[in-house]
N, C-alpha and C positions, 0 to 999 in steps of 0.2 A: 425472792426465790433463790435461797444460797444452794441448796441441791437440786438437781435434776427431779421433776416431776412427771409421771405416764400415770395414764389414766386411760381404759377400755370402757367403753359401753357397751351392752349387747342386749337387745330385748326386743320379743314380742308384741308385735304391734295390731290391734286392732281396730285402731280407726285411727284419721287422718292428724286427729289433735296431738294423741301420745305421737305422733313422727315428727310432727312439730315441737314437741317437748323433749324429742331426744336431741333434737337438733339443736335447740336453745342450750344444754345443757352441754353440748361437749363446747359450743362458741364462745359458753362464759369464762374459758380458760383464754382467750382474745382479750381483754377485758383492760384497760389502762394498768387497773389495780393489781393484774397477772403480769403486764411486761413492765412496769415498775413499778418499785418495792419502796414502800413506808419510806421517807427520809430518814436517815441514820445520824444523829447528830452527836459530833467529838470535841469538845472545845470548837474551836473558831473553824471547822469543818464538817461538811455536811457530806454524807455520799449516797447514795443512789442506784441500786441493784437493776441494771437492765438485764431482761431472758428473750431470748430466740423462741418464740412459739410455734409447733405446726400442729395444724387439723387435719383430718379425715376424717371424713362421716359420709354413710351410704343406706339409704332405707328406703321402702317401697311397700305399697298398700296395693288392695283389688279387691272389689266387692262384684259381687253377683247376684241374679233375681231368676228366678226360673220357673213359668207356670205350667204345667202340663195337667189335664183329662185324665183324671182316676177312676176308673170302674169296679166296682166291687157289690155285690148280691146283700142284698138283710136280711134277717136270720128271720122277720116274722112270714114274709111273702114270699122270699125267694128269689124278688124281682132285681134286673141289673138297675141299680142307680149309680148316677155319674158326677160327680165332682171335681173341681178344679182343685190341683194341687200347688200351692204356693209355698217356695221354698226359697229364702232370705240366705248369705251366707258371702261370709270374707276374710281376707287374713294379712297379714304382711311382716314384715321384719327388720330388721335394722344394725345397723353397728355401727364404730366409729374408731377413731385411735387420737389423742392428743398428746402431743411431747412438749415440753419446755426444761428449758436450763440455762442458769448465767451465761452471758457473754460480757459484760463490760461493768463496768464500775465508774461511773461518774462522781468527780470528784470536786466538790466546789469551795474552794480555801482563798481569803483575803489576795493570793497571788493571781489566782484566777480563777478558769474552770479546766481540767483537764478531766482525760477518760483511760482509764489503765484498762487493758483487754485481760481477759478472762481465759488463760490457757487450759482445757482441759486433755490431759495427758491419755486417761485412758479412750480419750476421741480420735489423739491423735495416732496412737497408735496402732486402733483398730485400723486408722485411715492407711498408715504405713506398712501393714503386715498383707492388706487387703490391695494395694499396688502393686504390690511384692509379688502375692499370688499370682494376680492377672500378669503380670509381666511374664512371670515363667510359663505360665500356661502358654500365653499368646506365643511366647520364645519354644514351649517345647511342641506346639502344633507348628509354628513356621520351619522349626527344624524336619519335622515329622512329612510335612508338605515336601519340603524339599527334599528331603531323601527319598521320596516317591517319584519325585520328576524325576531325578536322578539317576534311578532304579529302573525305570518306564523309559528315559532315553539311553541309556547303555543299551537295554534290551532291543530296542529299536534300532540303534548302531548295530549289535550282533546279527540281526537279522539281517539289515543291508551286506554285510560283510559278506554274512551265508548265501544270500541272493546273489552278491556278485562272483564270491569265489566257485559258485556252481556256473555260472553262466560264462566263467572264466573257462572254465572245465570243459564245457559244453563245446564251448567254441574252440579247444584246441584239440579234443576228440574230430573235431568237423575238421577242421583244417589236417591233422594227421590223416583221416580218412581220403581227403583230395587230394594229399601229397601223395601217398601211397597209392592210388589209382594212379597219378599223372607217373608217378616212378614204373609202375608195372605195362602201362601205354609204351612209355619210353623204350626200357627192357623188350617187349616185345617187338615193334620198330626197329632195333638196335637186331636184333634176331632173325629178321625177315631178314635185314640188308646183309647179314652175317649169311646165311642159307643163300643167299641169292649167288653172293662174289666168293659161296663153295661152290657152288654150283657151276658157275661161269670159269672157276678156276679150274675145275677139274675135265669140263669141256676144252678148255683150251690145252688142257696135260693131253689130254686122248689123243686131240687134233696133230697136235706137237708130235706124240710118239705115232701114229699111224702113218704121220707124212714123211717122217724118219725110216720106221719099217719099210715105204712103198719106195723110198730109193734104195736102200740095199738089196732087195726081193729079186731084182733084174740079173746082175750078179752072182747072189745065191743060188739063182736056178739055172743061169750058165755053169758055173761050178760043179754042181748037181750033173747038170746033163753031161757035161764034157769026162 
């Protein structure tokens, strides 16, 4: 086998033997005379074509029997007569895929025996462009991913922030509100004691000038009368 071999089957199956004959027919590509090739003889060396073979095959059959009571009238009497109805019937399908292609080359010359391997380029390169792909995929989902957690915990920090800079808020509205009451307590307090020591003061100014008045009075009204 110097080039790559494929081979499909597909067919129609109605009985058990053709699925056995599809099945014989894709496994003959398994076969010694499919993974090596005719000896190739060169002067004093022989070589030897080894292929990498793969199968698949897939097929499936079903028969069925069915009797059911038919009734139906004749045209001469009229009368219902009854018959059993027997009814036979099956079907199935199949497919398959086979591939082979070189891989080595056995080489058997008077020095010995050696095996040169079989590079095929456009294999490897499908292999190379196709890790390529998957890398970058998997690379632009992992990026993709993360700039989502990313995205989803800033979000998350901005909320905390907002939670706390309101509850910050909250709490120095409260505190401004109890300092402002204890301030106006205060002030008022501060007002009473103010009203009180006018008051006391002014009692004592009264006291002060009537008790002054009541020693010149005795005098004045000798004055007076004289």
């Amino acid at each position: 086998m110097s080039e790559q071999d494929r081979s499909f089957y597909a067919a129609s199956l109605q009985n058990v033997a053709q699925v056995h004959d599809l099945i014989g027919r894709l496994f003959r590509v398994a076969e010694p005379g499919a993974v090596c090739s005719e000896p190739i003889v060169a002067g004093e060396r022989t070589v030897v074509v080894m292929s990498e073979l793969s199968v698949a095959v897939g097929a499936g059959v079903g028969f069925g029997h069915t009797v059911e009571p038919e009734t139906f009238a004749t045209a001469s009497t009229g009368a219902a007569t009854s018959e059993r109805k027997d009814e036979t019937g099956g079907g199935g399908g199949g497919g398959g895929y086979s591939f082979g292609r070189p891989v080595a080359a056995v080489i058997i010359e008077p020095a010995g025996v050696r095996v040169e391997p079989i590079v095929d380029p456009t294999k490897l390169g499908i292999a190379f462009f196709t890790t390529v792909a998957a890398m970058f995929f998997a690379w632009t989902s992992l990026r993709r991913t993360t700039n989502q957690l990313a995205f989803k915990q800033l979000a998350s920090e901005k909320r905390t922030l907002s939670k706390l800079e309101r509850a910050a808020l909250n709490q120095a509205r409260h505190q401004a509100k109890r300092a402002a009451k204890h301030a106006a307590k205060l002030a008022g307090k501060e007002a009473k004691h103010a009203t009180r020591a006018t008051k006391r003061a002014a009692k004592e100014m009264a006291l002060d000038l009537a008790k002054e008045a009541a020693k010149h009075t005795p005098s004045f009204v000798a004055k007076v009368a004289g």
